[in-house]
C-alpha positions as CSV (number, residue, x, y, z in Angstrom):
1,X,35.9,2.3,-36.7
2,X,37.2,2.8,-33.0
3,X,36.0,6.3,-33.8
4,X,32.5,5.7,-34.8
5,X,32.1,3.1,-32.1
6,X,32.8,6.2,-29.5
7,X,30.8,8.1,-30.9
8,X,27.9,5.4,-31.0
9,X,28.4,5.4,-27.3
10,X,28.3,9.1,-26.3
11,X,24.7,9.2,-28.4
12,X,23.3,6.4,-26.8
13,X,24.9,8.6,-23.3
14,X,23.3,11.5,-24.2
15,X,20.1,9.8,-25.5
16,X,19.3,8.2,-21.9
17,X,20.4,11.4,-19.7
18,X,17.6,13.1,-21.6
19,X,14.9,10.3,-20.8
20,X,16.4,10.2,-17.1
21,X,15.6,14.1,-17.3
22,X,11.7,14.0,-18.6
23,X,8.9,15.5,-16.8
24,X,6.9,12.1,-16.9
25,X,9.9,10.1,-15.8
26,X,10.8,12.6,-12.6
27,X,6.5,13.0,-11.5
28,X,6.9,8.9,-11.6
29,X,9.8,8.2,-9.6
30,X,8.7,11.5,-7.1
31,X,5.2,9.7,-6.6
32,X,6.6,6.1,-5.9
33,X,8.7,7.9,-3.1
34,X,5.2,9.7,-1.7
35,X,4.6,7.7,1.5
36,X,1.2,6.9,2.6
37,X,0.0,9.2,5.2
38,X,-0.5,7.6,8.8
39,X,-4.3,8.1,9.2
40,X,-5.5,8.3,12.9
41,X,-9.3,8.7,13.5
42,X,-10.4,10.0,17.2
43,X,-13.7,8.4,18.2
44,X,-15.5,9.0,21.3
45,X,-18.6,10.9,22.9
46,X,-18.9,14.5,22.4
47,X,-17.1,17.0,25.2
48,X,-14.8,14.4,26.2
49,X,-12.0,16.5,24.7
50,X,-11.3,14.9,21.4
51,X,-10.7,18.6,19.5
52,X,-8.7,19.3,22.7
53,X,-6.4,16.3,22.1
54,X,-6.4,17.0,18.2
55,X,-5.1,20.4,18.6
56,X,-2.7,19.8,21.4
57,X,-0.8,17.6,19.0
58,X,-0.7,19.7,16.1
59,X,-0.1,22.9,17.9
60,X,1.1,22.2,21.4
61,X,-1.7,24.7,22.5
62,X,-4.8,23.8,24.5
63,X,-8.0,25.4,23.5
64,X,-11.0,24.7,26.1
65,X,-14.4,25.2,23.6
66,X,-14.5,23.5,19.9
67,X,-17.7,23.2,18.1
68,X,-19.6,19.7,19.2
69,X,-21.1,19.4,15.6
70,X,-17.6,20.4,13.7
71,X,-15.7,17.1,12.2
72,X,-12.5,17.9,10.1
73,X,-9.7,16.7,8.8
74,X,-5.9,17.5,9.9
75,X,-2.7,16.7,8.2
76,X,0.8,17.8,9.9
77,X,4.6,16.1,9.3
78,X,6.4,14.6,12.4
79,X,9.8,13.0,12.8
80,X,9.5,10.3,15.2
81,X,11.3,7.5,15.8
82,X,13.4,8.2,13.0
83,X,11.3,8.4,10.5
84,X,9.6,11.6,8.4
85,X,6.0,10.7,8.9
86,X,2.6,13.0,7.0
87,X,-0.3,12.0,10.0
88,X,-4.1,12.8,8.8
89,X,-5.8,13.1,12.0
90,X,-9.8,12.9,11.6
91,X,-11.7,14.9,15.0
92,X,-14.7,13.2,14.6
93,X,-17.9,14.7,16.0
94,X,-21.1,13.4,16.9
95,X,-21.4,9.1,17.3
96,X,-25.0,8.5,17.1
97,X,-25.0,7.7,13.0
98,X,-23.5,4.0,13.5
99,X,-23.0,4.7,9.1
100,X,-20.7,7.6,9.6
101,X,-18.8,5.9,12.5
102,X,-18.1,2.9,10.3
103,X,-16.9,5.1,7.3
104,X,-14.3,6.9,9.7
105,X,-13.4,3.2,11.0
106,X,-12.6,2.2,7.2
107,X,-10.9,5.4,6.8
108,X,-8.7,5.1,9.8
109,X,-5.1,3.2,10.0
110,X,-5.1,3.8,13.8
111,X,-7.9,4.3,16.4
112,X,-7.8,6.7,19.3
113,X,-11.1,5.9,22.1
114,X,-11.3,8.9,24.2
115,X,-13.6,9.2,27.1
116,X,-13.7,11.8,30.4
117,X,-12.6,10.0,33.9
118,X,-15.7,12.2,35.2
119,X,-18.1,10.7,33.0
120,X,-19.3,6.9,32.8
121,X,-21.9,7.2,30.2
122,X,-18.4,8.4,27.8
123,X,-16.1,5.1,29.5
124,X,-19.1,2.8,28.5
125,X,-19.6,4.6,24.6
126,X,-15.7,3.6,24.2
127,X,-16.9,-0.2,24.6
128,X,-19.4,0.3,21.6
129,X,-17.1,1.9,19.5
130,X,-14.8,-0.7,19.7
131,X,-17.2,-2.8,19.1
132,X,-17.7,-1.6,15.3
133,X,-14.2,-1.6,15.1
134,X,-13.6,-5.4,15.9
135,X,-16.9,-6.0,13.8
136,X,-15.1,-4.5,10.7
137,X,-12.1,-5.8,11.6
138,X,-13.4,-9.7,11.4
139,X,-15.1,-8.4,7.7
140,X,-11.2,-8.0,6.5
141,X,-10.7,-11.1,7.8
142,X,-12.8,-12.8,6.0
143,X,-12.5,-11.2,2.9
144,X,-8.4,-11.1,2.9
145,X,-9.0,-15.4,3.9
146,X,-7.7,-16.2,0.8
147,X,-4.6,-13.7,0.6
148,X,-1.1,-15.5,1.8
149,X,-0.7,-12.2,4.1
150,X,-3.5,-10.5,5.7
151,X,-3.9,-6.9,6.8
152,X,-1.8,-6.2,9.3
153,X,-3.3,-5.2,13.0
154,X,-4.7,-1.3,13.7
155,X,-3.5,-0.2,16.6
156,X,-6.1,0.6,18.9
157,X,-5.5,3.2,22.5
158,X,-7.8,3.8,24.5
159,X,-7.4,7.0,26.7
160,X,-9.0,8.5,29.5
161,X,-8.8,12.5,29.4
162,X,-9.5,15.2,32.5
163,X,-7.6,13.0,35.5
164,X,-6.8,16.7,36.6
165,X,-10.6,17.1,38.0
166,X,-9.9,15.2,40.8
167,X,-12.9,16.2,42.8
168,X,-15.3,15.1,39.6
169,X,-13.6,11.2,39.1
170,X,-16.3,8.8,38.4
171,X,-14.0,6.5,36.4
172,X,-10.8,5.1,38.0
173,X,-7.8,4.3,37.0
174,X,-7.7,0.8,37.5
175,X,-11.4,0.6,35.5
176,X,-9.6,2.0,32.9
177,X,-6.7,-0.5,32.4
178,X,-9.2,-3.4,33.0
179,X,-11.4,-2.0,30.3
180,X,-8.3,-1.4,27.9
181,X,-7.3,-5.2,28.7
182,X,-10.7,-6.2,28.3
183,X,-11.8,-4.9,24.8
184,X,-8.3,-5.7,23.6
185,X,-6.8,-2.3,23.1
186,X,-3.1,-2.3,22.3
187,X,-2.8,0.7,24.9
188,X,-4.1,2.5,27.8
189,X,-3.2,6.2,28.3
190,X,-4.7,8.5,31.7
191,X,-3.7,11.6,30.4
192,X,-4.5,15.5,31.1
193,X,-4.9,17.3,27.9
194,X,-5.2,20.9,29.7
195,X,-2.1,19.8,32.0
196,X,0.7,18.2,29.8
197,X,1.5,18.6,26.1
198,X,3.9,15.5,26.4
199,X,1.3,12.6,27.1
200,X,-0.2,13.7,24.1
201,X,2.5,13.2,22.1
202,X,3.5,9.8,23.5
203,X,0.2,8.6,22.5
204,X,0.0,9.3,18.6
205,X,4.2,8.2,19.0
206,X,3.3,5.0,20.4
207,X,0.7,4.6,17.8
208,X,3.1,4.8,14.7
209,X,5.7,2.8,16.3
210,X,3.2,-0.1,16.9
211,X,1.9,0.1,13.9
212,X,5.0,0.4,11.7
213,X,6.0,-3.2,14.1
214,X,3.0,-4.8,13.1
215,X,3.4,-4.2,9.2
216,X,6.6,-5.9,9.5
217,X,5.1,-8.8,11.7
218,X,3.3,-11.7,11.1
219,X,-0.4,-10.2,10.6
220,X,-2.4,-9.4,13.3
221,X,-5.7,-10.7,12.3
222,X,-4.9,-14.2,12.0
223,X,-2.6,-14.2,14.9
224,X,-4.1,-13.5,18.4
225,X,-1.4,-11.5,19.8
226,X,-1.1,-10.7,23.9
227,X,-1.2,-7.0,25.1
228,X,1.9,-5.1,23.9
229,X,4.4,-3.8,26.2
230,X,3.3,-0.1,25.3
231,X,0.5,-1.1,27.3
232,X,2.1,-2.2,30.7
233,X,4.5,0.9,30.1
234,X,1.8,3.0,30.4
235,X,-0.3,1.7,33.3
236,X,2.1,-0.6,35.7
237,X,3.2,2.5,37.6
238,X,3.2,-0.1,41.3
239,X,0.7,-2.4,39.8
240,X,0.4,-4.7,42.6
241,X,1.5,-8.5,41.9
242,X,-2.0,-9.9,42.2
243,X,-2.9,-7.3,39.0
244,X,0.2,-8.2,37.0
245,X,-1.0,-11.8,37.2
246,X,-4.4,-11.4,36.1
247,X,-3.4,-9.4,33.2
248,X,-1.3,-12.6,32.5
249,X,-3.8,-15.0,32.9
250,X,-5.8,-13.2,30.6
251,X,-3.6,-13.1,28.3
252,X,-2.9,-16.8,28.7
253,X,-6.6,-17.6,28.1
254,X,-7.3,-15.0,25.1
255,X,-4.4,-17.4,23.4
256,X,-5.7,-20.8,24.2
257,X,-9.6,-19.5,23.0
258,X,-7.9,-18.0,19.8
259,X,-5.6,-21.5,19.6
260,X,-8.9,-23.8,19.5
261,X,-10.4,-21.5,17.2
């Protein structure tokens, strides 16, 4: 009897190593593993240097003249933070269809606003964009109303590209962070794409970080949150005390509006 019971036991053994060992079983357990890929859209008016940006990031090279009517889609694997991350990044091209703009805002986990420092017309297109973006961002909100956890917040940059032409600035610095602060991005970024491979990379860095915080947070969209410290990291190089505490007063009143509400 003790021999038959053994012998039960190894079948049974064998029985389950074979359906631990199936095709079907393996594909399942390797696609429950697959991550999600971080999706980042770049938005912004044409020959600001969004292709520039995109390429710098995936290559490290900088390449001066893209197609202004090209918009594709890249997909690369970083390590940051940590973690083994697939990024899709979508180099978007011409903004006039307000459709295709919103389709790229649906797409997109994170958003990435790019104007030129020598061009105003671009700094004031960034404001639209964002726009849409907030304006789909409230039609989550009301449709994810009756969810116990909404979506959790996109982060947002907005970055100003070309500070190297000094000679051709029409856009300062200080425009740029009260513009960020203003339209509630959760960072602000001068950078030279042509100059420094580096900036790049702290921006689409930053990105995942914040966003990775903010799926383990409280969700953004029904929680007014004030600017993230990314965002003084990147512009408070000697802010002068009068600017740090505007920025806090309006964060202080952005709360209190979002508290009566």
């Amino acid at each position: 009897m003790r021999n038959d019971g053994l012998r039960y036991q190894l079948e049974k053994l064998k029985e389950n190593m074979r359906n631990m060992s199936s095709p079907n079983l393996l594909r399942k357990i390797s696609m429950s593993s697959k991550q999600r890929p971080f999706r980042v859209v770049i938005l912004g008016q044409n020959g600001v240097g969004k292709s520039a940006l995109t390429v710098r990031f995936l290559t490290r090279r900088f390449i001066g003249e893209y197609d202004p009517n090209l918009e594709k889609t890249y997909s690369c694997n970083k390590c940051i933070d940590g973690d083994n991350v697939t990024i899709e990044v979508l180099d978007t091209a011409i903004q006039g269809e307000k459709n295709k703009t919103e389709e790229n805002i649906k797409w997109a986990d994170a958003y990435v606003l790019v104007y030129s420092v020598t061009d105003s017309c671009s700094f004031n297109e960034c404001s639209r964009i964002k726009f849409l973006i907030n304006s789909y961002c409230k039609r989550v909100r009301k449709m994810s109303m009756a969810m116990e956890n909404g979506p959790p917040g996109a982060p947002c940059v907005l970055v100003g590209n070309q500070n190297d032409r000094l000679h051709d600035r029409m856009v300062t610095e200080e425009e740029g962070k009260s513009r960020a602060i203003e339209l509630g991005c959760s960072a602000f970024y001068e950078i030279s794409v042509r100059e420094s491979v580096d900036s790049v990379l702290k921006i689409f860095e930053d990105m995942y970080i914040y966003h990775r915080k903010t799926k383990k947070s409280k969700p953004f969209l029904y929680k007014q949150q004030s600017m993230p410290s990314i965002v003084l990291e990147q512009t408070d190089s000697g802010e002068s005390s009068e600017g740090e505490s505007r920025v806090r007063g309006l964060s202080r009143r952005r709360q209190a509006l979002y508290t009566i509400s």
